[in-house]
Structures are given as structure tokens and as C-alpha cells.
N, C-alpha and C positions, 0 to 999 in steps of 0.2 A: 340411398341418398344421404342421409345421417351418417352413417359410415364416412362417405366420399366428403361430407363437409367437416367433420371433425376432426380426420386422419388427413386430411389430403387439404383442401379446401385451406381451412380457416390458419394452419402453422405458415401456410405459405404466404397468406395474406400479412400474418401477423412479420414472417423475418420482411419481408418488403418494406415495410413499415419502417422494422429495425434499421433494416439496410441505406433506407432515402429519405427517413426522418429526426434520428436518433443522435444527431448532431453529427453524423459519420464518423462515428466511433471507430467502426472499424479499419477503417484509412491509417488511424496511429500518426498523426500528420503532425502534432503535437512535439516537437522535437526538440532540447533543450542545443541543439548545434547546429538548428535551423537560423535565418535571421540574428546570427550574434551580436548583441550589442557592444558598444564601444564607448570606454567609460573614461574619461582621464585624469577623472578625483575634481577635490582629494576623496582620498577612501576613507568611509567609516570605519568606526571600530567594533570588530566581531570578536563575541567568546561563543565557543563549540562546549557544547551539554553533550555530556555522552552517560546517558544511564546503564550500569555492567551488572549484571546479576550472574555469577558462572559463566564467567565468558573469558578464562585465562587460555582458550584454545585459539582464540581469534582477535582477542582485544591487541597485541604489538604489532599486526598490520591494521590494524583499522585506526585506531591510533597513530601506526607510525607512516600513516596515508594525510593524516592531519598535521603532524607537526613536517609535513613534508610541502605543506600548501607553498606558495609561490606569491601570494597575498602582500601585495603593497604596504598596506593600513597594519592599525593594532593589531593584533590577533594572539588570543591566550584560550586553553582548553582548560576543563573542567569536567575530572571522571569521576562520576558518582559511584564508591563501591555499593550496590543497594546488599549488603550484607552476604557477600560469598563468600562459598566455600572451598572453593577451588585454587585460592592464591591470585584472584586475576590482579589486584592493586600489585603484589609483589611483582609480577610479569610487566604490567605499566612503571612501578618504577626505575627497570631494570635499562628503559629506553633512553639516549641521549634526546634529553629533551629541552635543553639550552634556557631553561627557566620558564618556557610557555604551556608547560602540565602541570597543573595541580589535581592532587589527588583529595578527595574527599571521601569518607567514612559515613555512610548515608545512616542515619535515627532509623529505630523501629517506624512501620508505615502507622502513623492513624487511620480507626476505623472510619471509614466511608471515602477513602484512598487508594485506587489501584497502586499495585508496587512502580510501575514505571513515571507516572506521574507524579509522584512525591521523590520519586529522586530525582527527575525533572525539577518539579517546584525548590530543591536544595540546591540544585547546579544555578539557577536562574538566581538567586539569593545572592551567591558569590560573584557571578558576573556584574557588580557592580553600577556603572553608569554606561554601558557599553552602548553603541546605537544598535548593533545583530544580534541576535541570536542566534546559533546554528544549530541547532537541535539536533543529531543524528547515534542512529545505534552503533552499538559495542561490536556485531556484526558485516558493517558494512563500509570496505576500503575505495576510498575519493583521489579520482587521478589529480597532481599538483594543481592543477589551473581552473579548478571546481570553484574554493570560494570566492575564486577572482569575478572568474563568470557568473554565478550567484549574484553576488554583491552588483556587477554591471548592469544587469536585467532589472534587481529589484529598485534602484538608482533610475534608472533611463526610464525605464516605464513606471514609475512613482507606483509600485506593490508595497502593501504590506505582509505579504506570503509567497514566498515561491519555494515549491517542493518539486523536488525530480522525485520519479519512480526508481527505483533504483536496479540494475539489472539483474534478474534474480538467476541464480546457480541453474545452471541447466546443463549437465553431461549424462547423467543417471536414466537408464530408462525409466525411471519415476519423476522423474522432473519433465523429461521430453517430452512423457504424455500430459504433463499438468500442469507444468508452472505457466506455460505459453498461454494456456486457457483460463488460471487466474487472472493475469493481468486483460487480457479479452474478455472476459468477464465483468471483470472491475470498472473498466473502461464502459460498459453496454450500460452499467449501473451507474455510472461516472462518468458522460462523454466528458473529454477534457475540454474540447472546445467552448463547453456548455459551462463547466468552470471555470475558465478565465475570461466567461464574460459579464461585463460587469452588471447589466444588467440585470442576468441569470439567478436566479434562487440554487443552481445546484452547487454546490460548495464539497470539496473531497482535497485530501492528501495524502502524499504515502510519509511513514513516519522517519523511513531510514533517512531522508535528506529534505528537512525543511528549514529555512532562513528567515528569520521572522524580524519584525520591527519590534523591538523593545518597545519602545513609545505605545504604539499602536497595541501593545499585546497589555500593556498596562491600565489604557484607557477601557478594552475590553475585559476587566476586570483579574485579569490576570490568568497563570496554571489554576490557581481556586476554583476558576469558574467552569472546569470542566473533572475536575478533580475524581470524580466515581464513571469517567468513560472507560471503555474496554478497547475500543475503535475511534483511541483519542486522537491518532491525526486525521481524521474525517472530523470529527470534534472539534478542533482547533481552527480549523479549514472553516468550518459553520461558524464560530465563534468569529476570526479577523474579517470572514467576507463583509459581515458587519461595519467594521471597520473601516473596509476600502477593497483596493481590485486584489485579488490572488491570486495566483498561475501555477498551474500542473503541468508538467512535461514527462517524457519517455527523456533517459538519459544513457549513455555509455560511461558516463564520467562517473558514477555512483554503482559500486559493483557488491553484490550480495555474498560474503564470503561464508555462507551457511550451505551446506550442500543437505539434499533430503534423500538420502540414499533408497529409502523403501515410500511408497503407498501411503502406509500408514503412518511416517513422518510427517506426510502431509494431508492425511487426513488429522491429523493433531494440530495442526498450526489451522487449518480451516474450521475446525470443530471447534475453537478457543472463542472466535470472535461472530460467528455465520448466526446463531440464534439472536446474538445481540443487536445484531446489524437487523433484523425483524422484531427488534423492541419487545423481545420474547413473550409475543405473540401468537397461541397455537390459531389463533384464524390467518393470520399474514404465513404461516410457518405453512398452513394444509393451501393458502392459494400459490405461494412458493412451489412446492410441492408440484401442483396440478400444472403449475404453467410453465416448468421445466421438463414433464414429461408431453405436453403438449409442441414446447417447442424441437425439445430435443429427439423424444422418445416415438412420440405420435408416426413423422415423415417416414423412419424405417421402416416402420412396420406396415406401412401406407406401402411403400416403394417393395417391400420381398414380399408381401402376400396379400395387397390386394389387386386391384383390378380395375383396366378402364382408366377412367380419368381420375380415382383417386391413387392409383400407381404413379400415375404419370404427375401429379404435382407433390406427391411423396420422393418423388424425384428430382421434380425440381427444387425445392424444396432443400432435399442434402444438398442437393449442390449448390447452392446459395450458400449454405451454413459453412462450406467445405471452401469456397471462394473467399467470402468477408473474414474469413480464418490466416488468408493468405500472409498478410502486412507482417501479423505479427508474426506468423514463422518464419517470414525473410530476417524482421527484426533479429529472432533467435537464432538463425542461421541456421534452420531446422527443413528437411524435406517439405514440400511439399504437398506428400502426401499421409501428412500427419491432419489435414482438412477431412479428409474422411472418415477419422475419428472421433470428429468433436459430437456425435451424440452420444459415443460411449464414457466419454472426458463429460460432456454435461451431466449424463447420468450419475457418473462417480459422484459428484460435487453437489449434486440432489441428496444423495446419500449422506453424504458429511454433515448437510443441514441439519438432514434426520437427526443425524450423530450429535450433532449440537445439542438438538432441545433436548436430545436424552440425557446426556452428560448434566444438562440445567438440571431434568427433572429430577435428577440420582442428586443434587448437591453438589455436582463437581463443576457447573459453569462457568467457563472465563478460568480454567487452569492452565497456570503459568508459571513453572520450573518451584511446583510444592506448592502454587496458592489460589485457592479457589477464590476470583473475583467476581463473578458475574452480579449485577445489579447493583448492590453496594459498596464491593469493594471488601468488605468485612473478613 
């Protein structure tokens, strides 16, 4: 009887829960080309922050996806080099960029500074009296008609934050098994719906494509005020909700030109930030732990070897986890039979966690292209 409620019983109770309480996370209904708004100005004026650390392999499209925008209003970029080595400013200057890129040479970081943030806080500096902000990364290329739409949402619906998700690389059989499942993920921890309501306490962003109000980013005290986060666009997202309404969406228009060719490419990009997001905590880290292998791990072993009615809701069970999977694989344009995976993809991503607080406990937490940030920043 213990058995049947622990394996069988109680994960099934709990994804129900997921599945008809959790904001409907899994739906992905959140759509940035759902409901378009329509905007007829005048337009504000936006400067784009783009922090580059070794990013001469991908920075002339991501850049040259900005100075590409279709943008009515002001619009001037701002590439932070945060000190590379690779030649990326040389690659940025080489762009016909008709006067709207400036390049800047980012200061050694002060301690108690992640590296992205403080080149962030240098690009904001230069930006002027601008009313946007367009905060986005060195990796990641924006169809023309992105800031337009940005700027018409955060305008019409009077935000002071709107970030797309941006679509992340998926051809790799390492990505097919796992990028689908982080943003599934992220979301279960993140319903969107539950952030863009104003009401809501839960506040989240992704960092590749956020538009921010200057104004509003100032009265919350500004980049200083989050300045030693590691998982600063969840940070920032917390910080403006304060402020006023913010909105998440799934986009097409925002494309991730990073490909994770192997596993452990991304086990490294989830090992950087997964202890910190549990406030590197080994009791939140061992209840993480236990309630990933109950959601995830438990129902299989429930459904191939036991018995009775705890096979049978071990079964029902995957299938639930293998259905609410669905959205996003269509999103990805991935099989759908990549649902009957997601306990061995959850399992992975339990693992990474692990990986995380080890990495902290070794000294190497929050490593990021040479620099160990975790907690301080230091």
C-alpha cells in the first residue's frame, strides 16, 4: 500500500495539479504573434545593449539582425566588448552600420559584479535619455519587425517589461532531447500567464530579448540594483514587476543562434545558473532533488515493475507528463513522440542540478567563459 501511494498514487495526484492548476503552463498559449497590437506612435526612442564576451562567431548576425530592424522611431545600438579575445568588436566594426552601432570597450568588472551586468550597466550609461531599452544578447538574431512589435505591446498595454523567450537551436540530437524540456520546465516554474498578471507575485524573464522602460528601470533603482545576480533576467523581471505590469511570451521573432552540439554543452549552460536559482541551498537543492525523482522518476518504475493499481496510475501518470509535453514539441516542430521521454530528459536536468551545487561546492559556481561568479560575483 506504501508502495502504490508513493510510486503510483501521490506523482499522479501531484502532475493533476500541475496540469489544471499551475496556470496552464503547459498550453504555451503565451504567444508574442498572438493578439498583435497596433501602434501608430509616435514611437519612442530605443538604444539595444548587447553585452559580447567571445562572441566574434555569432555577433554580424545578431547585430546585423539589429541594425536590420524596420523601427519607425530613434533607434541606435550599443556593443559592449566585455573584454575579448576573439576579435568580436573587429567583426562588429567590419558591418555597414550607417552610424547606429557604437562600439564600446567595456572596464575591468568590479568586485561584487557578474561580467554580464556591468557591461550591461556601461551600455545603459551611453544610452543616454532614450525612453527603451532593448537589452539583448551577442547570440541571439531578431526578425526586422521585432522592435516594432516590442515597442507596440509595451506602448498599448502600458508595460514596463516585455521579454520574448527567444527560440532556442534545436537540430542536434542534444538539443531535441533537451532544449524543448528546458523551456517546459522554466515555464512549470514560470507559468507565463501567472507573469503577466499584474496581480501575480510570480515575475520571470528570458534575458536574450528584453525591452525595458528606461524611466521605470531608473526609479527601480537602476542595473546597481541587481548587480551580483547570476539569473539577472528573472532578477530584473522581480525588480520592474515592482514597478508596474511585465509580460513574457514564446516568440519566433527572437532566434538563438548558439547551437549545443553535445549533452554536456548543456549540461554546462544548466550547471551555471540551476544551484543559484535554489539560492544555493543544499535543503531546497536535496527537496529539488526528491521531487524530481518523484515526479519524474517514481511513475516509470511504478508503470514497468509494479503492480495492480500502482502500475496502472504509473501509467497514467507518464501519460499525462507525455501529453502536457505536447504544445511544446509542436512549438519545436519536434515528434511527438519525444513525450515519452520527458522522465529520462527530467532525470538528466536533476542531474545538472546535482552538477550545479558541485561545481559551487569545488569554487567553480556561476562559470562563465573563464569566470567563476556564483554569489558575489567576485
Amino acid at each position: 500500500m506504501i508502495f502504490a501511494a508513493v510510486f503510483g498514487a501521490l506523482p499522479l495526484a501531484i502532475w493533476i495539479y500541475l496540469l489544471a492548476a499551475r496556470g496552464l503552463f503547459w498550453l504555451m498559449r503565451e504567444r508574442d504573434d498572438r493578439d498583435e497590437p497596433q501602434f501608430d506612435g509616435p514611437w519612442p526612442s530605443v538604444v539595444a545593449v548587447v553585452p559580447a564576451r567571445d562572441e566574434a562567431d555569432v555577433i554580424a548576425r545578431s547585430i546585423g539582425s539589429l541594425l536590420q530592424q524596420d523601427y519607425p522611431g530613434d533607434f541606435r545600438i550599443v556593443l559592449v566588448d566585455d573584454q575579448s579575445t576573439d576579435g568580436t568588436s573587429a567583426v562588429a566594426r567590419a558591418l555597414n552600420d550607417d552610424g547606429k552601432l557604437q562600439i564600446l570597450s567595456g572596464a575591468p568588472r568590479p568586485h561584487g559584479w557578474t561580467g554580464k551586468l556591468w557591461a550591461v550597466k556601461q551600455g545603459v550609461a551611453q544610452a543616454d535619455i532614450a525612453d527603451y531599452l532593448w537589452l539583448t544578447d551577442a547570440d541571439i538574431a531578431h526578425t526586422p519587425e521585432n522592435l516594432r512589435k516590442l515597442v507596440a505591446r509595451a506602448k498599448n498595454d502600458n508595460l514596463v517589461l516585455v521579454s520574448l523567450m527567444a527560440k532556442l537551436h534545436c537540430k542536434t540530437f542534444a538539443e531535441r532531447l533537451l532544449i524543448p524540456a528546458f523551456v517546459f520546465f522554466f515555464a512549470m516554474l514560470f507559468p507565463f500567464g501567472w507573469v503577466n498578471k499584474k496581480n501575480s507575485k510570480i515575475a520571470a524573464a528570458a534575458g536574450g530579448c528584453i525591452l525595458v522602460s528606461r524611466a521605470a528601470l531608473e526609479r527601480a533603482g537602476g542595473i546597481d540594483a541587481i548587480r551580483h545576480e547570476i539569473i539577472d533576467d528573472c532578477a530584473l523581471a522581480r525588480l520592474m514587476k515592482k514597478q508596474g505590469q511585465i509580460r513574457l511570451s514564446l516568440t519566433n521573432r527572437a532566434l538563438s543562434l548558439r547551437p549545443y552540439e553535445k549533452i554536456e554543452d548543456i549540461r554546462r549552460m544548466v550547471a551555471r545558473s540551476a544551484y543559484a536559482q535554489l539560492d544555493y541551498s543544499p535543503l531546497q537543492l536535496t527537496g529539488t532533488l526528491a521531487g524530481m525523482f518523484l515526479l519524474c522518476v517514481a511513475p516509470v518504475i511504478a508503470a514497468l515493475f509494479s503492480s495492480g493499481l500502482a502500475r496502472i496510475a504509473g501509467a497514467l501518470t507518464w501519460l499525462a507528463m507525455a501529453i502536457a509535453f505536447q504544445p511544446m514539441l509542436r512549438f519545436y516542430k519536434l515528434s511527438p513522440f519525444w513525450g515519452a521521454a520527458l522522465p529520462i530528459i527530467g532525470a538528466l536536468y536533476a542531474l545538472f542540478t546535482l552538477d550545479s551545487a558541485i561545481q559551487f561546492w569545488r569554487g567553480r559556481g556561476g562559470m562563465w567563459k573563464g569566470r567563476v561568479q556564483a554569489m558575489t560575483g567576485a
